[in-house]
C-alpha positions in Angstrom: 103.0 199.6 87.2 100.0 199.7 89.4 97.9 199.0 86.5 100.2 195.8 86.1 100.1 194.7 89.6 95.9 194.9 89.6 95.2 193.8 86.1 96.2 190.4 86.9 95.1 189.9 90.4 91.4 190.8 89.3 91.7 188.2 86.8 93.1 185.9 88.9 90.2 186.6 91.2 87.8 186.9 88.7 88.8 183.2 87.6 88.9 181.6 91.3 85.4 182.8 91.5 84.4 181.0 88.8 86.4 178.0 90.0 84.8 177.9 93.0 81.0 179.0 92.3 79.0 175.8 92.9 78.8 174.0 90.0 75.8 172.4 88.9 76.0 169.0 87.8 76.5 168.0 83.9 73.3 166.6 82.0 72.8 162.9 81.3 75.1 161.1 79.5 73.3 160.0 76.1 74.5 156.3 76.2 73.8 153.6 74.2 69.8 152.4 74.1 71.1 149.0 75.9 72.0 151.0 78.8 69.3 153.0 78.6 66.7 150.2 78.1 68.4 148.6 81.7 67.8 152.4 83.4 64.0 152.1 82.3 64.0 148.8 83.9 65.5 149.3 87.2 64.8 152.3 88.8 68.4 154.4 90.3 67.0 154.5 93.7 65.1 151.4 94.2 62.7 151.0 96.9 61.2 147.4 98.3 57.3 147.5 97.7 56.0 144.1 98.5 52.6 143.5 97.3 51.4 141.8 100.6 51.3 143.8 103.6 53.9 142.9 105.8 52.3 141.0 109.2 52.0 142.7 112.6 53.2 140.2 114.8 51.4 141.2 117.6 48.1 141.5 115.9 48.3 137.9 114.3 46.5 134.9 115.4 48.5 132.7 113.2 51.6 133.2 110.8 51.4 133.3 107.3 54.2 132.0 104.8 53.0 135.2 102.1 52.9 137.4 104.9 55.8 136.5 106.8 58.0 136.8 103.0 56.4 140.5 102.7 57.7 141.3 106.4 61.4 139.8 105.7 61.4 141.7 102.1 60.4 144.9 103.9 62.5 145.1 106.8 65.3 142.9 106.7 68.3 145.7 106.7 70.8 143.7 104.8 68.7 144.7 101.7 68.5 148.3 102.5 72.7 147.7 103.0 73.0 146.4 99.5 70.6 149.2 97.9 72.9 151.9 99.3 75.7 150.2 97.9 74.0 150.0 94.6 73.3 154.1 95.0 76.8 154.7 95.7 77.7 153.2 92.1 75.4 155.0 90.5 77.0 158.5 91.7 80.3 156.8 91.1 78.9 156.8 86.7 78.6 160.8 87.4 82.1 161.3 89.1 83.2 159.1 86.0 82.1 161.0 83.3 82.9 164.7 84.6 86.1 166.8 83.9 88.9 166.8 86.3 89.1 170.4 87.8 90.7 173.1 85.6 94.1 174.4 87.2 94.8 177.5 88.1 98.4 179.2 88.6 100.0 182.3 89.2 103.4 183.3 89.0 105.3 186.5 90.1 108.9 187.9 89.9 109.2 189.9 92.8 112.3 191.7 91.9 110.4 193.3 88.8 108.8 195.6 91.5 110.8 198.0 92.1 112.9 197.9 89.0 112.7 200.9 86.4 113.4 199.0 83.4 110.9 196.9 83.7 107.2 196.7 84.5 105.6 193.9 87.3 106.4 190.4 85.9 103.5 188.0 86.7 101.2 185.3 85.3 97.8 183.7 85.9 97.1 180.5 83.7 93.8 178.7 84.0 93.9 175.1 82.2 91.1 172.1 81.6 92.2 169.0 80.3 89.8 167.2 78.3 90.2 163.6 77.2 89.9 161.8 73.8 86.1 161.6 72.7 84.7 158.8 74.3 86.9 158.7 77.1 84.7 159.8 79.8 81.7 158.3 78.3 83.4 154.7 78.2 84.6 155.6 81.7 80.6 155.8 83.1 80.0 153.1 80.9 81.7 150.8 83.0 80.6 151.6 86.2 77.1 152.4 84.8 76.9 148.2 84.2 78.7 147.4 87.2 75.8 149.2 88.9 73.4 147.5 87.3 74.8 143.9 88.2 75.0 145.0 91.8 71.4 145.4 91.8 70.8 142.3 90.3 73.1 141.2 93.2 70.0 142.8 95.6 67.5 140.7 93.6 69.5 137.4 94.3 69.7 138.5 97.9 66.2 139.1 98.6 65.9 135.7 97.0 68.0 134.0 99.2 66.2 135.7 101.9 62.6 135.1 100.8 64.7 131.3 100.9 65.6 131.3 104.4 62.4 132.7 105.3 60.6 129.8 103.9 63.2 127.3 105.6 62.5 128.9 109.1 58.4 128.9 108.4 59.1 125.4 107.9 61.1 124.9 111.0 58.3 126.7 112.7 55.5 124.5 111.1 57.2 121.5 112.0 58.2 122.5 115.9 54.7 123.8 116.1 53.1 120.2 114.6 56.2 118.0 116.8 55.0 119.5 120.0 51.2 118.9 119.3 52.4 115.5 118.9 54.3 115.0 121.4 51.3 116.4 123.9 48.9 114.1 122.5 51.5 110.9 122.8 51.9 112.0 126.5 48.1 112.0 127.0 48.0 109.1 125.6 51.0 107.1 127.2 49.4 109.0 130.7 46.6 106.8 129.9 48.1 103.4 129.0 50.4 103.6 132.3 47.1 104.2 133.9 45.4 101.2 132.8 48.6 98.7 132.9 48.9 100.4 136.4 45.1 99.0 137.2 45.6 95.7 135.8 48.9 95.1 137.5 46.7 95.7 140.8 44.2 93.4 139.6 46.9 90.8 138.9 46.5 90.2 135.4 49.1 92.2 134.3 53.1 92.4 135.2 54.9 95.4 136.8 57.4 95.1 133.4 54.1 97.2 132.0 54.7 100.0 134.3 58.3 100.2 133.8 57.7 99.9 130.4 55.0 102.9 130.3 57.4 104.8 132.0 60.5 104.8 129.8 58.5 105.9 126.8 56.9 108.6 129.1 60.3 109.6 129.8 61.5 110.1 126.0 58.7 111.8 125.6 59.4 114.7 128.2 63.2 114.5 126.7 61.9 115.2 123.3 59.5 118.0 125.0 62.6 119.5 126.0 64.6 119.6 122.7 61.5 120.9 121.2 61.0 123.6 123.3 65.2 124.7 122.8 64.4 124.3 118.9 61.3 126.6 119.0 63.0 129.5 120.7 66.5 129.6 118.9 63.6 129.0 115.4 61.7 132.1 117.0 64.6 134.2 117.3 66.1 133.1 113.8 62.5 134.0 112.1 62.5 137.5 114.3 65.7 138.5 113.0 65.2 137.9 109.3 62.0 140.6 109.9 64.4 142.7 112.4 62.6 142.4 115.3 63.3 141.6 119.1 64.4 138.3 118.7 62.2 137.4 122.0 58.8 138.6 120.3 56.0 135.9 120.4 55.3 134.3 117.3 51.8 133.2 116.7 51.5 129.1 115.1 52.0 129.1 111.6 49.3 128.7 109.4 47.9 125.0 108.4 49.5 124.1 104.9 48.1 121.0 102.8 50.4 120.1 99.9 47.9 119.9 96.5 49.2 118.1 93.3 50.9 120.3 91.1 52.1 119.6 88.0 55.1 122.0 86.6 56.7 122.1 83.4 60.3 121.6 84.1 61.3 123.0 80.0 59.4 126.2 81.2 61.2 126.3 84.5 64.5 126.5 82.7 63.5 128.5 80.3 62.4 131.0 83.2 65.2 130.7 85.0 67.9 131.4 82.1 65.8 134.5 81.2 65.6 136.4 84.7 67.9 134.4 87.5 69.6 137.4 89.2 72.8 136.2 89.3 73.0 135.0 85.7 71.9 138.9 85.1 74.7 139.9 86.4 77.4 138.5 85.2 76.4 139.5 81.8 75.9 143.3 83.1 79.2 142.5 84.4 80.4 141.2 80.6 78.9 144.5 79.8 81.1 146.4 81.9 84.3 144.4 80.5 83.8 144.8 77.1 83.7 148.8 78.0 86.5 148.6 79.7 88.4 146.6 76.4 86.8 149.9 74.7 88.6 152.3 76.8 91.7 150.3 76.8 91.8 150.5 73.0 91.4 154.1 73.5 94.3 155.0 76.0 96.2 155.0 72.1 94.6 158.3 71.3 95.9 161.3 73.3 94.0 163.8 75.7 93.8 167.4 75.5 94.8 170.1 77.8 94.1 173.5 76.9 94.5 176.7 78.2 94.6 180.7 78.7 96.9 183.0 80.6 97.9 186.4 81.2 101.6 187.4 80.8 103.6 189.7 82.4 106.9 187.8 81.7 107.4 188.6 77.7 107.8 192.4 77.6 108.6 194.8 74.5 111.2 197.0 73.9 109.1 199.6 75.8 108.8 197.6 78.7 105.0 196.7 78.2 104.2 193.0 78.7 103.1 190.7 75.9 100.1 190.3 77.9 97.2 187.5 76.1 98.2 183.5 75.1 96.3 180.8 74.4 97.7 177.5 74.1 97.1 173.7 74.4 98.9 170.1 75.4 98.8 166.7 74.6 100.4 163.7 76.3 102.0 161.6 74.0 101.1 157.7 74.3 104.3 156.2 73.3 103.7 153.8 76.0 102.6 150.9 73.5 103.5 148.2 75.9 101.8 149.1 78.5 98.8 149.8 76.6 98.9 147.0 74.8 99.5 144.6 78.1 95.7 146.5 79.4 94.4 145.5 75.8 95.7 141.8 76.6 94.7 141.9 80.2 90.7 143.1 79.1 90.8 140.4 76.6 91.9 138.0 78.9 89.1 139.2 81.3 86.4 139.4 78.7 87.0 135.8 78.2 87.3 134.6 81.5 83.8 136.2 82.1 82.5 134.2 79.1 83.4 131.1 80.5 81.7 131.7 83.7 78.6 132.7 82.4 78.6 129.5 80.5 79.3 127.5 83.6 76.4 129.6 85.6 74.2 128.3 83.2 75.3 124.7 83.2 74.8 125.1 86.7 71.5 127.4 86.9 69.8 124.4 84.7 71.5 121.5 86.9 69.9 123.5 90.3 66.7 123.5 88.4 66.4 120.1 87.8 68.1 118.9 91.1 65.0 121.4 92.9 62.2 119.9 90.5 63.4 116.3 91.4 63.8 117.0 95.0 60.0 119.0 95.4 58.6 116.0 93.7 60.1 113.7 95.9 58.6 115.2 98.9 54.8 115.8 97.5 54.9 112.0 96.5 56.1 110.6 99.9 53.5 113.4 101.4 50.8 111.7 99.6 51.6 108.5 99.8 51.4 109.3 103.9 47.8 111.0 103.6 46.4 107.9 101.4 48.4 105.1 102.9 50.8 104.6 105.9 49.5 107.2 108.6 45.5 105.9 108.4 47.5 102.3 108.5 49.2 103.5 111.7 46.0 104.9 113.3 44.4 101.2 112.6 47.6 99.7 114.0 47.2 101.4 117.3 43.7 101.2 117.7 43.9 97.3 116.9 46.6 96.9 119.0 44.8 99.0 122.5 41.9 96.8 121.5 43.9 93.3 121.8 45.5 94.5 124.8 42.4 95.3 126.7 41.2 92.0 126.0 44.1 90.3 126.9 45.2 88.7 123.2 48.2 90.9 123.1 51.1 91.9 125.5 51.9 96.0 127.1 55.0 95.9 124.5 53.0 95.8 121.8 50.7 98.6 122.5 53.3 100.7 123.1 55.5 99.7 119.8 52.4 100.6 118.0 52.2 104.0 119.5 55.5 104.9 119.2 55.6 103.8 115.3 52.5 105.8 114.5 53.7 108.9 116.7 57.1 108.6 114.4 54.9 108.2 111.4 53.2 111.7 112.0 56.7 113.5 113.0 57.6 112.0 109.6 54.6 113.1 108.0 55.0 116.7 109.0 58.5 116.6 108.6 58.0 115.8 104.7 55.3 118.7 104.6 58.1 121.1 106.3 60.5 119.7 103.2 57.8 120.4 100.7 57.8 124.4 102.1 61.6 123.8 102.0 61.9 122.6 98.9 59.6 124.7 96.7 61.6 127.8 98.5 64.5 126.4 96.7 63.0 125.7 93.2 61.0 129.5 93.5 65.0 130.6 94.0 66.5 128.1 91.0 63.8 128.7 88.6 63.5 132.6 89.4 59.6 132.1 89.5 58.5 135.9 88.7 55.5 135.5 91.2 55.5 132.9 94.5 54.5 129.2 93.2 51.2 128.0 95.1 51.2 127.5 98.9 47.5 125.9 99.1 46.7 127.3 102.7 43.6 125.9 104.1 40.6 128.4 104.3 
């Protein structure tokens, strides 16, 4: 009986050591070459390598656009957040395609102890279920494509970053060019009160000039004030897309001159339909459906379990147990509704995410066109400023202090012409900060594989 009583405790220990030995983890998956053409392509853990060093801000005398997009690509954590996530799915493909644990039991009738007719009644069963061939592999599949559109989802993000980057150099470009302005209008109206001041004393001028001089010097300081709120909270924004103190000095962004370019817009659409990230994934995420409809299909075939157990129960006429079985299981899918209703559901799904890639790309070559158009727009009313209406302005004013010092012109002129050529320049540098702005959109609709031309000065 003793015999009995250890035989199946060592093999009950002798299995839960096996059980619980650390396991090593199952080899790749061979998958189909689509899959594994995607793999080759994006790497499982992805790391950001721009190709321009990211700035020091405190070692800058001015602020790049390239430089500044390197920093915000490098540092910006919500793209380290999404790259994680993107991991995690990955492992989730391994989970997927691995066996469930094997079971263990053991069973004991305690009253066959001490009894003399019969010997120790016990049983230790170890099972593994293993499901229909495919199964698991379908099962990774899914999740294997799912990851592979949530990187595509980290592309589109750094996109959208590299975007807002752009948008906030602009801001910065423009406040930095606004308050130059408005400095050089002050000086200038500083001297104009001055001289209407001198004449007024001298009699051949009214006090209405004075007045005058100082209501527009007084805009001026109002507008130095808005500018100066708009440059910190602009400061702050560009800090935290690079994750910085948001009260770190930024140096002036870097002179830009907008230089005729002309792009094809056939190409751009063409470029965009081949590698826009989100158009990517959704069809990663088609991928993953039509897997799914796979497995569906499937869940008709039935799973295996098998397994082996030692048996003390079944005992001879001698009283010796019938001690070594082998065995197996198999659920029975008889469910056909239900299976079917997950065939109709995937369906359903498959076509569903047919439709939405084909209105992504409806839209995809709408936002390429509506960018083209818009970047166009702002590079002609930027040249037309260069060439035509700001050197008008500048005659304008200099015409008009001229007539004025002789006496052929009233105060009020003088100081309309100043204040249209100082709105002129505003709106000239506003339409060079909607130029940045603009080609940050069309690099993001068109999915430019490198960074269009920014034409800095040398």
């Amino acid at each position: 009986m003793a015999r009995a009583i250890l035989f199946p405790m060592l093999l009950l220990a002798l299995i839960g050591g096996c059980v619980t030995a650390p396991a090593k983890l199952p080899p790749p998956v061979v998958v189909e070459s689509s899959i594994d053409q995607v793999k080759a392509e994006t790497p499982i853990v992805p790391t950001v390598k721009p190709t321009i060093k990211p700035i020091s801000i405190r070692e800058s005398t001015e602020l790049d656009l390239n430089q500044l997009l390197a920093a915000i690509d490098a540092r910006n954590p919500t793209i380290q957040q999404m790259w994680q996530a993107s991991a995690a799915l990955s492992m989730k493909s391994v989970q997927a395609r691995s066996l469930d644990d094997p079971m263990l039991g053991l069973n004991v009738a305690p009253g066959s102890g001490p009894s003399a007719n019969t010997s120790f009644a016990a049983r230790a069963e170890i099972s593994q279920k293993i499901p229909y061939p495919g199964k698991r592999l379908l099962r990774s599949e899914i999740i294997q494509w799912e990851g592979f559109a949530a990187r595509e989802d980290v592309t589109a993000m750094r996109q959208k970053l590299a975007e807002a980057g752009q948008n906030s150099y602009a801001d910065w470009f423009l406040i930095g060019k606004s308050l130059e302005v408005n400095v050089e209008n002050l000086k200038l109206l500083t001297e104009y009160r001055a001289n209407a001041e001198t004449r007024y004393r001298n009699g051949q001028g009214p006090q209405q000039d004075l007045l005058q001089a100082d209501v527009e010097l007084a805009r001026q300081q109002e507008r130095a004030i808005s500018l100066e709120r708009a440059r910190k909270v602009t400061q702050a924004k560009i800090n935290t897309l690079m994750h910085e103190p948001i009260d770190v000095p930024l140096p002036p962004a870097r002179e830009i001159k907008v230089a005729p370019m002309d792009l094809n817009l056939a190409e751009l659409n063409e470029r965009a339909l081949a590698n826009r990230p989100d158009l990517k994934a959704l069809q990663f995420q088609l991928n993953s459906d039509e897997a799914a409809l796979a497995l569906a299909e499937r869940e008709y075939k039935p799973d295996v379990e098998v397994l082996a157990a030692y048996d003390g129960f079944w005992q001879g006429a001698n009283g010796r147990p019938l001690q070594w079985q082998v065995g197996a299981r198999i659920n029975l899918p008889v469910q056909r509704e239900r299976r079917a209703a997950a065939v109709g559901e995937m369906k359903a799904k498959l076509a569903q995410r047919r439709a939405e890639i084909s209105r992504m790309t409806d839209q995809i070559m709408f936002e390429v066109q509506e960018a083209h158009e818009q970047w166009q727009e702002s590079r002609k009313i930027v040249e037309l400023y260069e060439k035509t209406v700001l050197p008008a302005a500048v005659a304008n004013v200099k015409e008009a202090r001229a007539s004025y010092t002789n006496g052929k012109v009233p105060f009020l002129n003088l100081i309309e012409a100043q204040r249209n050529a100082t709105m002129l320049r505003d709106r000239y540098y506003e339409s060079v900060a909607d130029v940045i702005r603009r080609q940050g959109a069309l690099e993001r609709a068109a999915r430019a594989s490198e960074p269009m031309p920014r034409n800095p000065l040398p």
